[in-house]
N, C-alpha and C positions, 0 to 999 in steps of 0.2 A: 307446961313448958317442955320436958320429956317428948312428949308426943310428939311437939310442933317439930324438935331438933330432932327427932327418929325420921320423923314425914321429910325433913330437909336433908336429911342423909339421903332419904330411899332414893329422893329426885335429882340428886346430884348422882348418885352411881347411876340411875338409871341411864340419863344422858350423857356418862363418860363413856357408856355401853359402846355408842358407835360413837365418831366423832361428827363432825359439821361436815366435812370432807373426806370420801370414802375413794378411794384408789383400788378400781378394779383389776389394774396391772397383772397378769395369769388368771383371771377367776373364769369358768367358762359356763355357758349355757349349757345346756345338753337336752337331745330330746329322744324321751324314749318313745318304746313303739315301730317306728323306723328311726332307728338310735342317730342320730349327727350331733357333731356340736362344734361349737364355735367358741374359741377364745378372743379372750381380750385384750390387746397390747397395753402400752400405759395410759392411760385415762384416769383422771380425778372426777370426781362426780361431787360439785358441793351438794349443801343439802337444798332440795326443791330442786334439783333438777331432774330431769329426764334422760334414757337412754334408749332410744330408738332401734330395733336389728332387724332389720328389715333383708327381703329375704333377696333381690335381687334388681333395686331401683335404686336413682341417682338421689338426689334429698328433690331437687327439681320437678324434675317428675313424678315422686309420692306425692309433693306437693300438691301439682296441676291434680293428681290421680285423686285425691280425698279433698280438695278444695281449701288448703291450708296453707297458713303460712308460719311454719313453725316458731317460736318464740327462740331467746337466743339461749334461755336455759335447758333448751333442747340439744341434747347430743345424738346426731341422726349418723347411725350405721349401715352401711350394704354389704352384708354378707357372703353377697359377691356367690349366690345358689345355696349358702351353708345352711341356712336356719333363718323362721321355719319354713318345713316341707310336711305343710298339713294335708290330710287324706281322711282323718277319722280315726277316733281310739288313741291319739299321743295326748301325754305328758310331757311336762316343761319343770324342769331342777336347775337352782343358780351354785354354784358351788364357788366356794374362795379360794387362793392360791396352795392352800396346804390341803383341798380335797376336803372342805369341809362342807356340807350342806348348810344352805345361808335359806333359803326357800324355795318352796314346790307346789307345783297343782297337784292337788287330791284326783281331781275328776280327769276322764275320758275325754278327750277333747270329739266334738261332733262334727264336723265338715258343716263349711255355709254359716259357719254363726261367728259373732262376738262375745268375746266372755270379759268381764271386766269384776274386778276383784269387788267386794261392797262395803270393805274396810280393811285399813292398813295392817289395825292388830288383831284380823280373822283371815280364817284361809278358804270365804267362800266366796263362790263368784256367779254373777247371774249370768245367763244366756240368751242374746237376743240375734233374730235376723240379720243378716248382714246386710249393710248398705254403706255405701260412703259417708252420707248427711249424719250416721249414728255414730260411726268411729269417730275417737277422739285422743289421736294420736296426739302427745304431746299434753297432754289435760288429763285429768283426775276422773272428769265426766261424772257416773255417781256413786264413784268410790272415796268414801268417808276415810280424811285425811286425820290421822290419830297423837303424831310427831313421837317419833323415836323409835320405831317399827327397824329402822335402815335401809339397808338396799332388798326390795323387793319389785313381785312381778304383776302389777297393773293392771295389765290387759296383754289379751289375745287374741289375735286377728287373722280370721280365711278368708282374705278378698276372693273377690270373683274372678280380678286377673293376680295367676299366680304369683308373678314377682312383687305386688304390693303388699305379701302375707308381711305382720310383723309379732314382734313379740316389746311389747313397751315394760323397762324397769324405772324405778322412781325412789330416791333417796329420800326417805322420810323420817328425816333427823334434823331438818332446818325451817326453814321460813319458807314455805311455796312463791313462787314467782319469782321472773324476771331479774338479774342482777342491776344494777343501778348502773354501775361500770358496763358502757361497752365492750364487748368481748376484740379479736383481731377478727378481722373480715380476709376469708383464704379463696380465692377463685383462679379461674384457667389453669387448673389440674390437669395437667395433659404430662404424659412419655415420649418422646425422640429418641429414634425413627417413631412413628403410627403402626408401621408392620415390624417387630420385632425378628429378627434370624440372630443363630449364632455366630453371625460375622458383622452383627452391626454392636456397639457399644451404648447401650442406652442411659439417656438422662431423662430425671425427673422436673418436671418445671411449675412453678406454683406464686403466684400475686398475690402476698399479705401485703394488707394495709391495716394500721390502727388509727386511733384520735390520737394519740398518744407516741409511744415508742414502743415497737417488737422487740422483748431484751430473752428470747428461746423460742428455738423451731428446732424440730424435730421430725423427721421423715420415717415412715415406719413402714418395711416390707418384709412379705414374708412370700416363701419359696413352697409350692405343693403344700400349702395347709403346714406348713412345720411350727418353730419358731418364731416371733418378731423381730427383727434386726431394725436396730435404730441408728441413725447418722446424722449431722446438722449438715447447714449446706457445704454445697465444694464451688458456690460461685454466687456473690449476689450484686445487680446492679440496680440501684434506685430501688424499689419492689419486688423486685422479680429474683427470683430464690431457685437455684437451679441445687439437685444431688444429682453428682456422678456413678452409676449402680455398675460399670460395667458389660461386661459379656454373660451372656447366661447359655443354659444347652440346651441344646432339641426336646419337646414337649414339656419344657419350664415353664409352670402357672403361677404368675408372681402376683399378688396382691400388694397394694399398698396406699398409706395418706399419709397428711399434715397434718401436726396439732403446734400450734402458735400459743405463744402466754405474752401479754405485755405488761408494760411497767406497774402494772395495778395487780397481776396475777391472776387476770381475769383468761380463760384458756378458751382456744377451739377447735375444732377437729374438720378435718374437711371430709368430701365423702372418699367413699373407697374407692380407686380403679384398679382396674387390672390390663394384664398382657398374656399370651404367651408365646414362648419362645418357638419359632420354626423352625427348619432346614430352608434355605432361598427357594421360593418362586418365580421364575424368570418369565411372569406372566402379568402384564401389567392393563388397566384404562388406558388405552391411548390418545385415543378421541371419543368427540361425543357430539352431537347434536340436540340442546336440549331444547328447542326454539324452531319447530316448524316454521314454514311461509303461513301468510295468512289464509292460504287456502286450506292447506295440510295440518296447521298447530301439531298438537300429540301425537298425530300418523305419521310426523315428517322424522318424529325424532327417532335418532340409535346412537349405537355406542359398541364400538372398537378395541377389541382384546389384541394384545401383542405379545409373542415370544419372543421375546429380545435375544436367546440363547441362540449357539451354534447344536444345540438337542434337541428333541422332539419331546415333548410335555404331553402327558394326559392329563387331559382338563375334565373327565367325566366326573359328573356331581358338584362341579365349580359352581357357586349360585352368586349371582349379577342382582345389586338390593339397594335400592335408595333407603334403608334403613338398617340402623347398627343391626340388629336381629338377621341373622340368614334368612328365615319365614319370612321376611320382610314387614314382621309387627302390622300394625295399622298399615303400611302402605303395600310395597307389590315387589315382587324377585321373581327369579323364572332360574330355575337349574339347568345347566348343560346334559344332553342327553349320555346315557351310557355311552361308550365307545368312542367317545372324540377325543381324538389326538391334533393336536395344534404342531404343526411341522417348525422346526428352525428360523426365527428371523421371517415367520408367520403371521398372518391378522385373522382373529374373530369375530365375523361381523354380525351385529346382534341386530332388527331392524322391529319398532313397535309394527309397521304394518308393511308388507310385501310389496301389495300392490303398488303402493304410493309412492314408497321406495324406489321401486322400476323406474318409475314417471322422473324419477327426480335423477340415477346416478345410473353408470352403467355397470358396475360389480353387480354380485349378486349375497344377496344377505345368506348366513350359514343360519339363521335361527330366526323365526316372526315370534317377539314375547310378549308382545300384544295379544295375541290370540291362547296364550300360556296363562297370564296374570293382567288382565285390565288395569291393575290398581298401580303399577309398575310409568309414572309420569312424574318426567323431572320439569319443576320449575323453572319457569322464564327467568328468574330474578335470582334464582338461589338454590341450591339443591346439595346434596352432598351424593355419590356414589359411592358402593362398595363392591369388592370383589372377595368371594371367601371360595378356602380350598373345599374337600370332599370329605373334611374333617370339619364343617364352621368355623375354619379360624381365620379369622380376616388376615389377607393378603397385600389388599392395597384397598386405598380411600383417596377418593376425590371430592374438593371441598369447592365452588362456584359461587362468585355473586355474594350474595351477604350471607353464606355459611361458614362455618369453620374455621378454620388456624392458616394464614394464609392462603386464602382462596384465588382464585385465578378469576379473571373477569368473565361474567355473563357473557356466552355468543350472543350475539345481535342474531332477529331472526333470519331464518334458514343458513346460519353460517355453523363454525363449531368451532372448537378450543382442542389444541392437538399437542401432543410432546413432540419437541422440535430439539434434538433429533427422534428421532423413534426410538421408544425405552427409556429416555432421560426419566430418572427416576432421585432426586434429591431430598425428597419427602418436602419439597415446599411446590404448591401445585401451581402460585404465583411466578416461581422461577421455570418451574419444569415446562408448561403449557404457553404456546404463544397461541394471541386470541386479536380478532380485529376484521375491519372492509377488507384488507390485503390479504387475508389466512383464506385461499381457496380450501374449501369440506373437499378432504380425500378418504373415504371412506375405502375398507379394504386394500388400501394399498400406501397408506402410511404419508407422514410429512416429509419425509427422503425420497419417495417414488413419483414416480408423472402421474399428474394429475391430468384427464379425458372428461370432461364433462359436458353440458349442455350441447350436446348431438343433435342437430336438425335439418330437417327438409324442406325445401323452398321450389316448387308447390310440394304439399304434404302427399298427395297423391296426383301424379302427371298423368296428361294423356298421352296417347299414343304420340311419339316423336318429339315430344317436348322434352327441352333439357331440363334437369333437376341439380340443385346446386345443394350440397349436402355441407355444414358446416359442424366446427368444433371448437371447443374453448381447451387449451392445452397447456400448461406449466409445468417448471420443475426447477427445481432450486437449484440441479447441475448443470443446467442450460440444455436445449436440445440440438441434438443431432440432425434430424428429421422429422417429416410428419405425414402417413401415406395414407392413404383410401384404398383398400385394400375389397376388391370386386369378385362375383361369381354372377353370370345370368344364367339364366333359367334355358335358354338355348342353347349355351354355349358349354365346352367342356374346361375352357379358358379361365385362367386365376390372372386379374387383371390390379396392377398395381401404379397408383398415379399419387404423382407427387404433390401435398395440397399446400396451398400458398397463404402466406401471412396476409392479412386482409385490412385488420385493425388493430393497431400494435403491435406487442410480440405474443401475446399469447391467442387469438381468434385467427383462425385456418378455414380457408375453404376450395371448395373444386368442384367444378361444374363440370357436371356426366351428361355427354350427348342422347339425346331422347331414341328410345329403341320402339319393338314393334308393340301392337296391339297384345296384351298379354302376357308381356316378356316380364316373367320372375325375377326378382333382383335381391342377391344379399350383399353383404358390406359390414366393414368392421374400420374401426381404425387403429392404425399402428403408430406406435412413437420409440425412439430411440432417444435417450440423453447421451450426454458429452463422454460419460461411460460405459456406452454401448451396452446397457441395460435397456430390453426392449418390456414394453408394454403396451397390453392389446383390449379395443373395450369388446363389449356385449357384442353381436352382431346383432344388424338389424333389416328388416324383410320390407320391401312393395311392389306394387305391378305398375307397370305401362299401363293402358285402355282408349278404348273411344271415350268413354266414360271415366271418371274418376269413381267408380266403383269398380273394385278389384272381379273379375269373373274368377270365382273359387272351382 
């Protein structure tokens, strides 16, 4: 009887050891070798659950990336670059809020492998290849679960792409698996403004929903790696949970999330995002063409930089990226060459293919990024853009069609989606961009200036004495002034200017040129003046007279 009540002591102290629920609130990871470490804000961890730190993915993403779907007793972290950063030769230490070591890997860690612990109440771990189908983030896999161990470390992981490395902990003080209680379900984690500066005041915005009722939410940010600061909301409508964070200062790296508890105390954490804070960029997407003609598709398309400023910007090392990543991840970017400067109240015109381009407008593109990065094509239906400075810090984002937060509608093809006015910058791209059959593509020259397009010749090449009827298509939202043909031949020393006339509507012009001699050179440009005698002038363009319609060179 002794015994039995000795034995029933030992098992009750053993398991007062840790509790059911361990609160990692200050406890940090740390990794030595190449030392970093990362702390923990408040977090409960019951027991059987997981803790995910992952070195630089969304939960989304790790997911698609290892083929999972985490369970809800999974608490998934993005360390947002902190940890880990495996190379070869590091160790992994968990320490609690008063610096005490809680547990550690003995071994060398190897690059390229998986190490997964082989039981709770031992400190050794086997090592196997890495692969996706073998991780088992979120799972035990075949380490032998002992209960009472506490907060320890699981498994460790070098993926093959570096921001999927993580490091898995696991509270082995309770009943493995899945809570019975649904947890809160936290989504559309986004910041306002999208490009952060010291003069814009940002909010945080987040969509908890429960089965039940949300009775604590808590927003947790922290400034350059420092401390956690926590706050509850400062605005909630129906779901939607907004924190007011303020003004921050030039090269302020804020991290931050949600953790929701509802009426059961069942808690959850959203993933990590971040910002950081600018000086303004008065450099914005203006326009964009993501929707070739059906002849052109991908060749037809480009995309339009604006200095909205009364200053001149250097844009060298700017990179232009349909993916959050500057490198453009999986998809494609193309960087701004050294030495460009974008003048005052300026366009940068970016064009996938040159040639095709010509055929279609008469600007001339400042950059072919087709022939830079192939991989660099925006979708017909949907696409998001991005602009970052010479430092990778996004600047602006464009969301279209079925991406993003307020998207602006898909161009139809061969047309484009423009800020009207030029630079309208509100951070909603549904308000900023007007898109439509009526939105003439003004490429380089903005949705405030005249728009000169579809330039032709009617015969494309005359003979000798035949008239030639040259036409254009011409708009402006200030109304015009005028609209000239502006002549030089190839005989003559003569600059001949003729006034061309409305044809079809108000925006098709044209003017028929009396036919000249056998061989006669001919160039031409067109001119247009709006209501505020702001003149604009397109490409010029060359052909011959002949007996033949072949030009004698």
């Amino acid at each position: 009887m002794k015994r039995f009540f000795l034995l029933m002591v030992i098992l009750i102290l053993a398991v007062s050891v840790f509790p059911a629920d361990i609160s990692i609130n200050g406890w940090q990871l740390k990794q030595y070798g190449f030392t970093y470490t990362y702390t923990f804000a408040d977090i409960t961890v019951p027991g059987g659950y997981y803790v995910i730190v992952c070195r630089g993915r969304n939960k989304a993403d790790f997911e698609a990336y290892y083929g999972v779907t985490l369970a809800s007793n999974v608490i998934f972290l993005d360390s947002v670059a902190i940890i880990p950063q495996i190379n070869g030769d590091e160790t992994y230490s968990l320490y609690d809020n008063t610096a005490t070591q809680i547990d550690t890997t003995y071994f060398l860690f190897t690059a390229g492998g998986i190490y997964n612990r082989d039981s709770t109440n031992t400190n050794t771990f086997t090592r196997i290849v890495f692969s996706t189908t073998v991780a088992t983030p979120g799972g035990l896999g075949t380490t032998v679960a002992n209960k009472g161990a506490g907060m320890i470390i699981t498994e460790v992981v070098d993926a093959a792409v570096y921001q999927d490395e993580y490091v898995e902990l696991y509270n082995d003080t309770g009943i493995a698996g899945p809570p019975t209680n649904i947890p809160p379900s936290i989504n559309s984690l986004n910041h306002s403004p999208l490009t952060v500066t010291t003069e814009t005041s940002v909010t945080v915005n987040a969509n908890i929903t429960d089965e039940s009722a949300i009775i604590a939410d808590t927003l947790f940010y922290q400034i350059d790696g420092g401390a956690w600061t926590t706050m509850v909301h400062t605005s909630l409508v129906g779901s939607d949970y907004s924190y007011s964070l303020g003004l921050f200062i030039a090269g302020n790296i804020v991290n931050y999330y949600v953790k929701a508890i509802d009426d059961s105390s069942a808690a959850s954490y959203s993933d990590t995002n971040s910002f950081t804070c600018i000086i303004p960029v008065p450099v914005v997407i203006n326009e964009f063409c993501a929707n070739g003609d059906a002849l052109t598709d991908d060749d037809g398309e480009w995309i339009e930089l604006y200095n909205y400023s009364d200053t001149a910007v250097d844009i060298s090392g700017f990179v232009v990226s349909d993916n959050p990543a500057p490198n453009g991840g999986a998809e494609g970017s193309f960087i701004i060459p050294s030495g460009t400067t974008l003048n005052a109240k300026s366009f940068y015109l970016c064009a996938n293919n040159l040639a095709v381009f010509a055929g279609l407008y008469p600007s001339t593109p400042d950059i072919e990024y087709g022939a830079i990065d192939a991989g660099l094509l925006l979708s017909n239906t949907g696409d998001d853009i991005y602009l970052f400075n010479a430092d990778s810090i996004n600047i602006d984002i464009v969301y279209y069609g079925n991406v993003g937060i307020n998207p602006v509608t898909a161009p139809a093809e061969s047309l484009s989606a423009v800020r009207s006015p030029d630079g309208k910058d509100t951070d909603v791209c549904s308000i900023d961009f007007i898109v439509g059959i009526t939105v003439i593509p003004t490429p380089g020259w903005g949705s405030d200036g005249t728009s000169i397009t579809n330039i032709t010749r009617s015969p494309f090449l005359p003979y000798q004495n035949q008239p030639d009827t040259i036409r254009a298509k011409v708009t402006d939202i200030d109304g015009l002034k005028y609209v000239k043909l502006i002549t030089s031949a190839h005989d003559s020393t003569d600059i001949d200017t003729y006034n061309m006339i409305a044809y079809s509507g108000d925006s098709l012009y044209q003017y028929t040129l009396p036919g000249r001699g056998d061989n006669c050179r001919f160039e031409y440009y067109v001119e247009v003046a709006d209501s505020n005698d702001n003149i604009t002038k397109s490409s010029a363009g060359k052909f011959f007279w002949g007996y033949t319609s072949i030009p004698k060179l």
